[in-house]
C-alpha positions as CSV (number, residue, x, y, z in Angstrom):
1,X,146.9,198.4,-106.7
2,X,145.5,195.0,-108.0
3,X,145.2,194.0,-111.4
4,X,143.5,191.1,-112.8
5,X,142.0,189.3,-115.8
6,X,138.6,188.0,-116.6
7,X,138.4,184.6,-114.6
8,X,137.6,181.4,-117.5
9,X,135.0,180.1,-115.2
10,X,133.5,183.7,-115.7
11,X,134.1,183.2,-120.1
12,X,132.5,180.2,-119.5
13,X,129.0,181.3,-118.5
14,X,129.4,184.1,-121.2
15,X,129.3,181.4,-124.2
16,X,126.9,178.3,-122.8
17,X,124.3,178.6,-124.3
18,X,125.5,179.3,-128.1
19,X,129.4,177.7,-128.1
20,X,129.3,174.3,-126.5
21,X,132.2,173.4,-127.7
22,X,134.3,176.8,-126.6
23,X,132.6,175.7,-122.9
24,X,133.9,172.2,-123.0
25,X,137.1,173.8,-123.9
26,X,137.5,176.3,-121.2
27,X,136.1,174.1,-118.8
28,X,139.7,171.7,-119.9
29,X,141.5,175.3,-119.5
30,X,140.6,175.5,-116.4
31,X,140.5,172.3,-114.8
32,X,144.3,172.5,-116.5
33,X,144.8,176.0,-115.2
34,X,144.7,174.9,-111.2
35,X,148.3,173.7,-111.7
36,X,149.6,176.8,-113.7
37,X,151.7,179.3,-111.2
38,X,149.8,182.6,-111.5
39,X,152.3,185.4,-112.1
40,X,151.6,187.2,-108.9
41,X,154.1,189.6,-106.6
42,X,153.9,192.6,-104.2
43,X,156.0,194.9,-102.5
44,X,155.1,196.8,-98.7
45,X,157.3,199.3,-97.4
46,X,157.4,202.2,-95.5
47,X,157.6,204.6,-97.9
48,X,156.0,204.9,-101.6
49,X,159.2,205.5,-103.6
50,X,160.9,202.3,-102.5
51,X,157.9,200.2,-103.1
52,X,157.6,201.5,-106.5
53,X,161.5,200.8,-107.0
54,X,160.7,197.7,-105.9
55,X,157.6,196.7,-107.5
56,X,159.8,198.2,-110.9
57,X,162.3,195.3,-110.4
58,X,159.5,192.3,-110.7
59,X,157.9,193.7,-113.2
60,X,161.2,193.6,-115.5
61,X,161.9,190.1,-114.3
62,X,163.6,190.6,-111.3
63,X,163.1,187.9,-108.1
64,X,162.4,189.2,-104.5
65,X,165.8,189.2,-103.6
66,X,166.4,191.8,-106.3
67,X,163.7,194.2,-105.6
68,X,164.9,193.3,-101.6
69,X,168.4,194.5,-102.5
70,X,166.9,197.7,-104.4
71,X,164.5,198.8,-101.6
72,X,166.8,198.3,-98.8
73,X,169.0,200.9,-100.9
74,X,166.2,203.1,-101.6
75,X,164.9,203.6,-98.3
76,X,168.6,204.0,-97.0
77,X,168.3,207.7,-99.1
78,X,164.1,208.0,-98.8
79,X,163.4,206.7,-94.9
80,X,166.9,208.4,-93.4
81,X,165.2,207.9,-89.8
82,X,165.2,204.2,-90.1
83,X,166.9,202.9,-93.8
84,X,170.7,202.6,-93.9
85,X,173.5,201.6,-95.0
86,X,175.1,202.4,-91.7
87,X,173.2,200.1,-89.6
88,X,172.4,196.6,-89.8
89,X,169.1,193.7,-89.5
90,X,168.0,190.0,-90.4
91,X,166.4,188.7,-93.4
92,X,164.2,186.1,-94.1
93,X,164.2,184.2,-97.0
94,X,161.8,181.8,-98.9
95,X,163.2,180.3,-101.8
96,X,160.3,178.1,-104.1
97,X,162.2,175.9,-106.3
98,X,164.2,174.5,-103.3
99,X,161.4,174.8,-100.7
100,X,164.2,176.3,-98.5
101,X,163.7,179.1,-95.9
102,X,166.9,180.7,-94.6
103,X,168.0,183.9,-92.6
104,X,170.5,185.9,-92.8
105,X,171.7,188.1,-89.6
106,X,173.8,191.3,-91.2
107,X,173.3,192.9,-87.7
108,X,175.7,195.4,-86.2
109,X,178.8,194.1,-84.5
110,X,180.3,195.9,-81.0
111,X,183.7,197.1,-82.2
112,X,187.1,195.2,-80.9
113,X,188.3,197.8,-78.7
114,X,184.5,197.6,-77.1
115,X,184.5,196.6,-73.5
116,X,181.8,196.3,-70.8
117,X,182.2,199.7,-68.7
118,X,183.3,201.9,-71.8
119,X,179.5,203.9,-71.0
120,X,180.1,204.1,-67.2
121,X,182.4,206.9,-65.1
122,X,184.8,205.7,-62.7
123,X,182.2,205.1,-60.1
124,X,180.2,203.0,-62.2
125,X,177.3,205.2,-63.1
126,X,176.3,204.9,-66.4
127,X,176.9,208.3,-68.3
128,X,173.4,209.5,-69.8
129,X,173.3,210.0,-73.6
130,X,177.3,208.6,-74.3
131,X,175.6,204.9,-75.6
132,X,172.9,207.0,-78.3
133,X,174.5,210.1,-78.9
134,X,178.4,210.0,-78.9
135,X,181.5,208.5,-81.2
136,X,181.1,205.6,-79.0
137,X,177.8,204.4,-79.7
138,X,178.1,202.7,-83.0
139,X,178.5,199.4,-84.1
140,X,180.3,198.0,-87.2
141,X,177.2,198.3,-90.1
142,X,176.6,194.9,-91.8
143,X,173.6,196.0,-94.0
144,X,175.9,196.6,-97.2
145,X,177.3,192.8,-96.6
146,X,173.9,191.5,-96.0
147,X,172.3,192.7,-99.3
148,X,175.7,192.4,-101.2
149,X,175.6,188.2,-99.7
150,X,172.0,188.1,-100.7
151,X,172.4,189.8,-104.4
152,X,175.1,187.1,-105.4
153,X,173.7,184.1,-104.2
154,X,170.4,184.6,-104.9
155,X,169.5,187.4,-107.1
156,X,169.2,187.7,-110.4
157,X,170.3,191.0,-111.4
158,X,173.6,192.6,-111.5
159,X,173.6,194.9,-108.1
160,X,174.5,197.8,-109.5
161,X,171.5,198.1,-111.8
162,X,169.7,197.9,-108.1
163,X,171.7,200.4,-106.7
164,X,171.2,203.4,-109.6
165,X,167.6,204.2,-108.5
166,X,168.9,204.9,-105.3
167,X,172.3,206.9,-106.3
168,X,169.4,209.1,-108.6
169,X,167.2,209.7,-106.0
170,X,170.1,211.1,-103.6
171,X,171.4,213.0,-106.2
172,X,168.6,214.6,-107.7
173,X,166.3,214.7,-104.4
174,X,162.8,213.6,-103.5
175,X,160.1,215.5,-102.4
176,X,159.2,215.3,-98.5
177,X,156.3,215.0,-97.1
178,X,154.8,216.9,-94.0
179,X,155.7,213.7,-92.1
180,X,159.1,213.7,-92.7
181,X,159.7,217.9,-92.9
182,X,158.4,217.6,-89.3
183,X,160.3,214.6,-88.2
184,X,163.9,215.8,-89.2
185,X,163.0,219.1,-87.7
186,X,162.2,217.5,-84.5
187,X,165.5,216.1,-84.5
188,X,167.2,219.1,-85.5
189,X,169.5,219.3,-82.0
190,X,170.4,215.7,-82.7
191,X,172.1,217.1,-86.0
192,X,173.5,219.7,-84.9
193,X,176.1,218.2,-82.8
194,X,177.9,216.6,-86.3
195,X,178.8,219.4,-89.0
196,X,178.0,217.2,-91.9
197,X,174.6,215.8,-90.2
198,X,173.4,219.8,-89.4
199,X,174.6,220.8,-93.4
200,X,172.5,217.8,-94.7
201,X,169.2,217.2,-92.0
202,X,168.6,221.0,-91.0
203,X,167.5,224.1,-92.7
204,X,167.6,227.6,-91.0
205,X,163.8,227.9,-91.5
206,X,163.6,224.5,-91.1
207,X,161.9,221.7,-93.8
208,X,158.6,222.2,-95.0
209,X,156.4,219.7,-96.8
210,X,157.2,219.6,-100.7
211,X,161.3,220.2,-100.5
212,X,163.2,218.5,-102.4
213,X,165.7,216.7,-100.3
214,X,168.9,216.1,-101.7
215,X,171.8,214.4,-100.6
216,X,174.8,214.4,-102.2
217,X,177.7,213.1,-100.4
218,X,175.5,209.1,-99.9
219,X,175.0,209.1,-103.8
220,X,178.6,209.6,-103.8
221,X,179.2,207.4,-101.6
222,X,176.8,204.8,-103.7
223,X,178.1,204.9,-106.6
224,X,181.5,204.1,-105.2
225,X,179.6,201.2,-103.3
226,X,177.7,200.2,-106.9
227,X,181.5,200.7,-108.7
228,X,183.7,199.0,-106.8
229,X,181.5,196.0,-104.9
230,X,181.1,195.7,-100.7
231,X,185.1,196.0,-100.6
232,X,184.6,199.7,-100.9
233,X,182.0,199.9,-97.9
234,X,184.7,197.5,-95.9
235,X,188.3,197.9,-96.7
236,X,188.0,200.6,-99.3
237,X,188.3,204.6,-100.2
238,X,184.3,205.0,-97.8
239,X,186.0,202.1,-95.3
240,X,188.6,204.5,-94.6
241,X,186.6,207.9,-95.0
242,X,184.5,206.8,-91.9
243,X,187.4,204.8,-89.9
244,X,189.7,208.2,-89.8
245,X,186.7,209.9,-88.7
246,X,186.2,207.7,-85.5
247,X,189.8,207.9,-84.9
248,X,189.6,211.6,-85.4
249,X,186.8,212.3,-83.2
250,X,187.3,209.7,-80.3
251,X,186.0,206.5,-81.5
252,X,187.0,203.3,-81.1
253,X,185.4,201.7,-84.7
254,X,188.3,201.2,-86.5
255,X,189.4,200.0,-90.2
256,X,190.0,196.3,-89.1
257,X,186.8,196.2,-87.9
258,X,185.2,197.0,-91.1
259,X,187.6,194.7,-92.8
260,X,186.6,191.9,-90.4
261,X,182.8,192.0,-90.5
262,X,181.3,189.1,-91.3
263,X,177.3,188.2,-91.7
264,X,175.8,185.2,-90.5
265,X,173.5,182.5,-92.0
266,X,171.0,181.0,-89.6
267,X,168.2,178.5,-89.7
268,X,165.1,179.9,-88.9
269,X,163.4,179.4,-86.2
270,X,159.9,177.8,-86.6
271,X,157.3,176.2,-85.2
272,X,154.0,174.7,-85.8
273,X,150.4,176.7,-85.2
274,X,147.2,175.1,-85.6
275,X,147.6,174.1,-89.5
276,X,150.3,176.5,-90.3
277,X,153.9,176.6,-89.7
278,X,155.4,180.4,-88.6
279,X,159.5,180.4,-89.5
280,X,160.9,183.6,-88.1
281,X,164.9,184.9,-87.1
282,X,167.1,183.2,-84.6
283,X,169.4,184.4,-82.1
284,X,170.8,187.2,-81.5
285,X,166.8,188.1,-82.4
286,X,164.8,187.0,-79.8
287,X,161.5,187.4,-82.4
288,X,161.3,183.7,-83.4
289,X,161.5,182.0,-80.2
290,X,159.0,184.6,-78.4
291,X,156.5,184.3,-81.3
292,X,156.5,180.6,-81.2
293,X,156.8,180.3,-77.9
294,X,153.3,182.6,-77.3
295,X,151.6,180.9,-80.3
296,X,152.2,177.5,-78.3
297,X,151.0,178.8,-75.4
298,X,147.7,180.2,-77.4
299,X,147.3,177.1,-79.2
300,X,145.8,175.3,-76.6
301,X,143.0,177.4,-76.7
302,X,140.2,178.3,-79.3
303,X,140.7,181.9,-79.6
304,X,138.3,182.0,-82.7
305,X,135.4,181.5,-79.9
306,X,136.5,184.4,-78.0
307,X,135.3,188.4,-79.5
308,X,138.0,189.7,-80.9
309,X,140.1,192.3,-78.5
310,X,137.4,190.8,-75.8
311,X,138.6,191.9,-72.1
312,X,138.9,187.6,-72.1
313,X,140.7,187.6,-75.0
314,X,143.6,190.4,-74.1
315,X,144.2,188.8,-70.7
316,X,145.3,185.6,-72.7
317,X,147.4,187.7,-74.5
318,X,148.8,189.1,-71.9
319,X,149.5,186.9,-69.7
320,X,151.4,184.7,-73.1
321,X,153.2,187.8,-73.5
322,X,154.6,187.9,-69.9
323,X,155.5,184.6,-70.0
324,X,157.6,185.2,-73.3
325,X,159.1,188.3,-72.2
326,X,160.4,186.8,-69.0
327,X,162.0,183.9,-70.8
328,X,163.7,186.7,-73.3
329,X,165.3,188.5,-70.6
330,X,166.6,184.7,-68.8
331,X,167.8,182.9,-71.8
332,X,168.1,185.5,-74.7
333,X,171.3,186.7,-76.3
334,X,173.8,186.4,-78.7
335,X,174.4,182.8,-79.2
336,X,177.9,182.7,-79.6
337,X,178.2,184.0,-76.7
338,X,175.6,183.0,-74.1
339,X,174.0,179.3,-74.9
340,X,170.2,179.3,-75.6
341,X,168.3,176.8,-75.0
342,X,166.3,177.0,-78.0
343,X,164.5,173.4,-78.2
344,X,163.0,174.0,-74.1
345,X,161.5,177.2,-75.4
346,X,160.1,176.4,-78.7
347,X,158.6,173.1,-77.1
348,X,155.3,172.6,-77.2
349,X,155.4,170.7,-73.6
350,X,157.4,173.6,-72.2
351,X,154.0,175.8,-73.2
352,X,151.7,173.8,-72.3
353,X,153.1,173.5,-68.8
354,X,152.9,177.6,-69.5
355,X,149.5,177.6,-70.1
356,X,148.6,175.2,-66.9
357,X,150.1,178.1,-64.9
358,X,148.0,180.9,-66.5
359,X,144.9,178.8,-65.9
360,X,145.4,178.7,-62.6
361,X,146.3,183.0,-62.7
362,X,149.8,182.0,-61.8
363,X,151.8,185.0,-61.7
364,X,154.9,185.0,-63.8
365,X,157.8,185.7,-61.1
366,X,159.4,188.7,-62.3
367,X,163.5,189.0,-63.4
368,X,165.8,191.4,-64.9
369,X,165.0,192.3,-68.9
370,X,167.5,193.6,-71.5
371,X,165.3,195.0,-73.9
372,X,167.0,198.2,-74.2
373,X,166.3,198.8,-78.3
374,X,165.0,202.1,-80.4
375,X,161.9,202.0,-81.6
376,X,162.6,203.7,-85.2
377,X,163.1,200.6,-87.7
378,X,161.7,200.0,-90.8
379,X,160.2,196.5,-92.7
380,X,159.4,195.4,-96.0
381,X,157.7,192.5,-97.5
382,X,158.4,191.4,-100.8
383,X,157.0,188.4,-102.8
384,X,157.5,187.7,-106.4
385,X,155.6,185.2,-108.9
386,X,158.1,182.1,-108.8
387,X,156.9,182.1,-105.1
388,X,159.6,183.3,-103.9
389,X,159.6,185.5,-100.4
390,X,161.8,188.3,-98.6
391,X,161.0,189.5,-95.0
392,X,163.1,192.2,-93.9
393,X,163.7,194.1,-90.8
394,X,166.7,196.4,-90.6
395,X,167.4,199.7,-88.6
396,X,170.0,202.6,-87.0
397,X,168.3,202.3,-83.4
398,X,166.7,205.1,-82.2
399,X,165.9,207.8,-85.1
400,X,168.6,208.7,-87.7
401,X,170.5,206.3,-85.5
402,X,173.1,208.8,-83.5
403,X,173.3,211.7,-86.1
404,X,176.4,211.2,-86.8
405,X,178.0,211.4,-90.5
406,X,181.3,210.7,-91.2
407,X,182.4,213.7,-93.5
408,X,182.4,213.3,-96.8
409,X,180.4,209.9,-97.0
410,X,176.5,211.1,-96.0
411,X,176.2,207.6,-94.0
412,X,174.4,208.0,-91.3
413,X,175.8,205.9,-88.3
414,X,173.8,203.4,-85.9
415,X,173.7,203.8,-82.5
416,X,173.3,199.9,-81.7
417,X,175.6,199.9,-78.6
418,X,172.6,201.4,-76.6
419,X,171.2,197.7,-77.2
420,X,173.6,196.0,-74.7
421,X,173.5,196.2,-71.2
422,X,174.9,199.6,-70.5
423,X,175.6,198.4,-66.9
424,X,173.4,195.4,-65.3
425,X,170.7,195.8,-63.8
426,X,170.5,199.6,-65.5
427,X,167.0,200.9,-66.6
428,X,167.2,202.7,-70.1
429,X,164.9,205.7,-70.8
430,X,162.2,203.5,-71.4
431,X,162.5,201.7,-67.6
432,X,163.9,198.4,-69.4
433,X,166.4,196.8,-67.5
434,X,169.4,195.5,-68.9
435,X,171.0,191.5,-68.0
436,X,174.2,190.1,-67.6
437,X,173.6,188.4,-70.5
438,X,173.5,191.4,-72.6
439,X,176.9,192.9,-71.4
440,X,179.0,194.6,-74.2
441,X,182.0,192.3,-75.3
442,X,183.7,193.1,-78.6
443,X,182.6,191.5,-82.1
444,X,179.6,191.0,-80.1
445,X,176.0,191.4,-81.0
446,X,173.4,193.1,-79.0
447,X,170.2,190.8,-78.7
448,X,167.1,192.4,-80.4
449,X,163.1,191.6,-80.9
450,X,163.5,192.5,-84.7
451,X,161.0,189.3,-86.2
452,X,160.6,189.4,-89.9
453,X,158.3,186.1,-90.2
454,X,156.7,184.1,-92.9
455,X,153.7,182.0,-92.3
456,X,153.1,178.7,-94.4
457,X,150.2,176.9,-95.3
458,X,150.8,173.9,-97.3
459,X,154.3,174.5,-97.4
460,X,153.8,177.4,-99.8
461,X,154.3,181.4,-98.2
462,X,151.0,182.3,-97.2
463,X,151.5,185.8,-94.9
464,X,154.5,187.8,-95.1
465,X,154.9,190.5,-92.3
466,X,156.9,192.5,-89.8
467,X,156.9,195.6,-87.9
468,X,159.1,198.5,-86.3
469,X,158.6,199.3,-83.3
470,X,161.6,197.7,-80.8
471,X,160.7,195.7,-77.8
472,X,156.9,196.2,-79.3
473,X,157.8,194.6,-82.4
474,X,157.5,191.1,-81.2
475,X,153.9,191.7,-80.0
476,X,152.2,193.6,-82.8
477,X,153.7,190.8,-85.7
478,X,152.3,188.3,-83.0
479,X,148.4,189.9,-83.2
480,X,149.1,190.0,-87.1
481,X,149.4,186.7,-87.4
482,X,146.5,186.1,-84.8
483,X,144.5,188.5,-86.7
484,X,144.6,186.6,-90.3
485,X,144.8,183.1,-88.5
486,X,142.2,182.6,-86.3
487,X,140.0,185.7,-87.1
488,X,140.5,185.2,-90.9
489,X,141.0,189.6,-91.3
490,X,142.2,190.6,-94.3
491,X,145.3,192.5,-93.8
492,X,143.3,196.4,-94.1
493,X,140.5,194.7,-91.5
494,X,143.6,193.5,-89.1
495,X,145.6,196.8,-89.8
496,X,142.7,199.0,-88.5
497,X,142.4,196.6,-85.0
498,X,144.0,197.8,-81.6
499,X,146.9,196.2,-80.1
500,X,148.1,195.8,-76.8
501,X,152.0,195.2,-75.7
502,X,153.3,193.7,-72.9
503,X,157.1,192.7,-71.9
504,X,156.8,191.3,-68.4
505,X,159.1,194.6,-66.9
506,X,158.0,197.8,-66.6
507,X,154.7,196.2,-65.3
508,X,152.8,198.4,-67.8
509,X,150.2,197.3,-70.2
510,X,150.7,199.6,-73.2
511,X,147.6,199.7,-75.2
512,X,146.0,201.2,-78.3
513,X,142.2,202.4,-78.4
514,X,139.7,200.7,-76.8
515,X,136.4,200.9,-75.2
516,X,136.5,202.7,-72.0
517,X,134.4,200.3,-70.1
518,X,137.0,197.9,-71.1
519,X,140.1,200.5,-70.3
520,X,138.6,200.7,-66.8
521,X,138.6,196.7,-66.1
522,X,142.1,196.2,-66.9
523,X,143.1,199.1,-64.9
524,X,142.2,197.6,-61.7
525,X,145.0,194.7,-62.9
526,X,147.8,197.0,-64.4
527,X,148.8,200.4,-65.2
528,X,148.1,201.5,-68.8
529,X,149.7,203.5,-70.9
530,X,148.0,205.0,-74.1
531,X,150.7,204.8,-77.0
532,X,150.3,203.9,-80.9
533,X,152.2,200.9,-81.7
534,X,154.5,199.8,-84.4
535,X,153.0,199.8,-88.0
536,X,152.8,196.4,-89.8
537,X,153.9,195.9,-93.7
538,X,152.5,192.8,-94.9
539,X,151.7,190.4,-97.5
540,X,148.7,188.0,-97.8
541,X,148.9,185.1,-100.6
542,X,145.6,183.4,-100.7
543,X,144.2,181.3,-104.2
544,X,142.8,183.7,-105.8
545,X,144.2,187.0,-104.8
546,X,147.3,188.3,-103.8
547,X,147.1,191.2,-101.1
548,X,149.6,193.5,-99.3
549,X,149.0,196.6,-96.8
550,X,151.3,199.0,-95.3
551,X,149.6,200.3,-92.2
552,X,148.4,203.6,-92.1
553,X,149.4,204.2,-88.4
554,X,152.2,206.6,-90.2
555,X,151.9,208.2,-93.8
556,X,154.2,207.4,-96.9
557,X,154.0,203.8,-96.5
558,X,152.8,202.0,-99.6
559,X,151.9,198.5,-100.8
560,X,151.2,197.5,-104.5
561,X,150.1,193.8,-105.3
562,X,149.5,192.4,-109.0
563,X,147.9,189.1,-109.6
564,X,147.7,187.8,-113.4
């Protein structure tokens, strides 16, 4: 949705001929009218109630940390597959006044009792399933510290105005759509190994498009959360509903663990692309180093000469990629535990060197990778008309996490632990190895290629974006960016391209649709695999118009954009 008002330069022509003096006027007004902030915002999400919720807060005043705070809840009771408040993710912020960009990492934390063999038998063998599907597989949640940290210090609006939409919709129910009847059905073994999971996510018959989905026990739990502050989530009555149930079931999350969580705030990480500047998360995401690292690497050529998705073109990419994805798996973890060496890979002599190599079809040599991460997380992209700018990525894992629910509370709990190294040297389902640098260790954080980003131009947000979509993540906000930048798409145009993904190990090119004289050329390089990729959610500020998409590559998504 856009709505606008009748430009002055348009008035203007209107009254020439019969009011030179209105012209004159007008003509001041808008000379005068350059300078005046336009009252613009926009919301993209992943599912249509949140945006709404969101798009709710700025119209009643609210800044993009509110309506950020208000979605994240929303989506925890709308988007159950992906939204939480028993997980955890990184957010970007852009704040106008001070012309500061921050991050905020409110991922999950491996519990203390946590060690490096807890998923492997006696003779070493990683046990299938016991890091996604068991007691053991969660880490301590941060998202209810991240958006209570980012409500006080930079909101506006009391949180627990934010939180009601999101206790009503829980309580009162939503309506599904076929998309999500079919999904929880498809995950209705997953639920039925947790008695409050398979009394909530599964019907006898099954869930059919237009039921209203209600869940009770989370707006319980919300309102205590919106009552009482993030104490009740980490030390109080909830705290200790979901501690005794680990310690009932097996588990080894305990209360002190909730009580000792603690967030992080990061500088970005940015970097410099042709005339724009890319500011994305730090360690333990491995999304801002391998996006600026690949955009150095592309900078060195003119990819606006090239056709778009060209067999020339996606070799660049690929080989970029590769590059990237090897460096991950070397360098890449959590930084207070494993030293990065952050300035070598963000350099832009350390990818030009890179792109000597590729010229002369250097092979990358190949190493160990840990990207061992779910593919079902959600994004939103908020921006409001003070300027200011959230970019959010946040998720359970794999989908609906592990399917566990702690009776009584209707959280449903991450399985994050699968993101570590179950073993080194271990392939995960997906044929990603895992690295020594990735082990589990407790209070740890497993490394991950969540990348909200903002792009800049002129120091002032110009593309907000992000994706789900795990390891794939890094790549498809990567051609985003491309898309707008050099090819000047607007976001539906860049939305409606195919992507490619590459990640150095399995030696696969995964690949969207493409011509199939162009399939067959790259197949005498590398195996393809045919797979849709993760959905973008983005937000394009240009002078005159202020545009956001959610991709249509799954349905409820929604974005709304006013510009006055």
């Amino acid at each position: 949705m856009e709505k606008g008002i009748l430009k002055i330069s348009q008035i203007s022509k209107i009254y020439t001929l019969k009011f030179p003096l209105i012209v004159f006027i007008l003509i001041l007004l808008s000379f005068f009218s350059l300078f005046i902030k336009a009252e613009s915002y926009a919301v993209a999400t992943r599912h249509h109630l949140a945006t709404d919720i969101g798009m709710k807060v700025l119209e009643e005043g609210g800044n993009a940390i509110d309506a950020a705070v208000a979605v994240a809840f929303a989506l925890a009771v709308v988007n159950p597959s992906a939204g939480n408040i028993g997980g955890g993710g990184f957010m970007l912020i852009h704040l106008a006044e001070k012309n500061e960009t921050i991050s905020i990492d409110y991922r999950e934390r491996a519990p203390i009792k946590s060690f490096e063999k807890m998923f492997q038998d006696s003779s070493g063998n990683v046990i299938k399933g016991l890091s996604l599907n068991s007691i053991l597989a969660s880490g301590v949640p941060g998202t209810v510290a991240g958006m209570f940290y980012v409500s006080e210090k930079f909101g506006t609006i009391d949180i627990k105005s934010l939180i009601n939409p999101s206790i009503h919709l829980a309580k009162k129910g939503f309506v599904l759509s076929d998309f999500q009847a079919k999904n929880l059905n498809k995950y209705k073994k997953k639920f039925a190994k947790n008695e409050e999971a398979k009394k909530i996510f599964t019907r006898t018959n099954g869930f059919s498009e237009g039921d209203n989905f209600i869940q009770i026990n989370l707006a319980k739990t919300l309102e205590r959360i919106a009552k009482n502050g993030k104490n009740e989530f980490y030390s109080g009555e909830t705290a200790k509903k979901v501690a005794n149930f680990f310690q009932d079931n097996g588990g080894i999350l305990t209360l002190e663990d909730l009580n000792l969580y603690k967030l992080r705030i990061q500088k970005p990480v940015c970097g410099s692309y042709r005339s724009y500047e890319i500011c994305s998360m730090a360690p333990p995401s491995s999304g801002g180093i391998a996006l600026v690292q690949i955009l150095n690497i592309l900078e060195n050529i003119d990819l606006s000469k090239l056709n778009h998705n060209s067999e020339e073109y996606l070799k660049i990419l690929l080989s970029a990629m590769d590059y990237a994805y090897k460096d991950r798996a070397k360098y890449l973890g959590d930084p207070d535990y494993f030293r990065v060496p952050q300035d070598l890979l963000t350099s832009k002599k350390y990818a030009y060197e890179i792109y000597q190599e590729i010229q002369e079809n250097k092979i990358s040599p190949k190493v160990n990778i840990n990207i061992i991460e779910g593919e079902e997380t959600t994004h939103f992209s908020i921006y409001d008309k003070w300027g200011n700018a959230v970019s959010n990525t946040y998720t359970l894992n794999t989908a609906y996490g592990s399917g566990i629910i702690p009776t009584g509370t209707g959280i449903l709990m991450n399985n994050e632990m699968d993101d570590f190294s179950s073993k080194p040297g271990h392939p995960n389902t997906y044929g990603l190895i895992g690295s020594e640098a990735n082990k589990i260790e407790p209070k740890k954080t497993p490394l991950s290629s969540m990348s909200p980003a903002i792009v800049f131009r002129d120091e002032r947000p110009y593309l907000i974006t992000g994706s789900p979509g795990g390891s794939t993540i890094i790549t498809s906000v990567l051609q985003e960016i491309l898309n707008v930048l050099d090819f000047q798409m607007s976001l539906e145009e860049s939305s409606e391209k195919s992507r490619i993904h590459f990640q150095h190990l399995p030696d696969i090119l995964f690949h969207e649709q493409f011509d199939g004289s162009l399939i067959e050329s790259l197949k005498k390089e590398k195996k393809l695999i045919n797979r849709k990729l993760g959905e973008i959610h983005s937000i394009l500020i240009r002078k005159d118009i202020v545009e956001a998409f959610s991709d249509k590559r799954r349905p409820d998504g929604k974005a709304s954009a006013v510009y006055k």
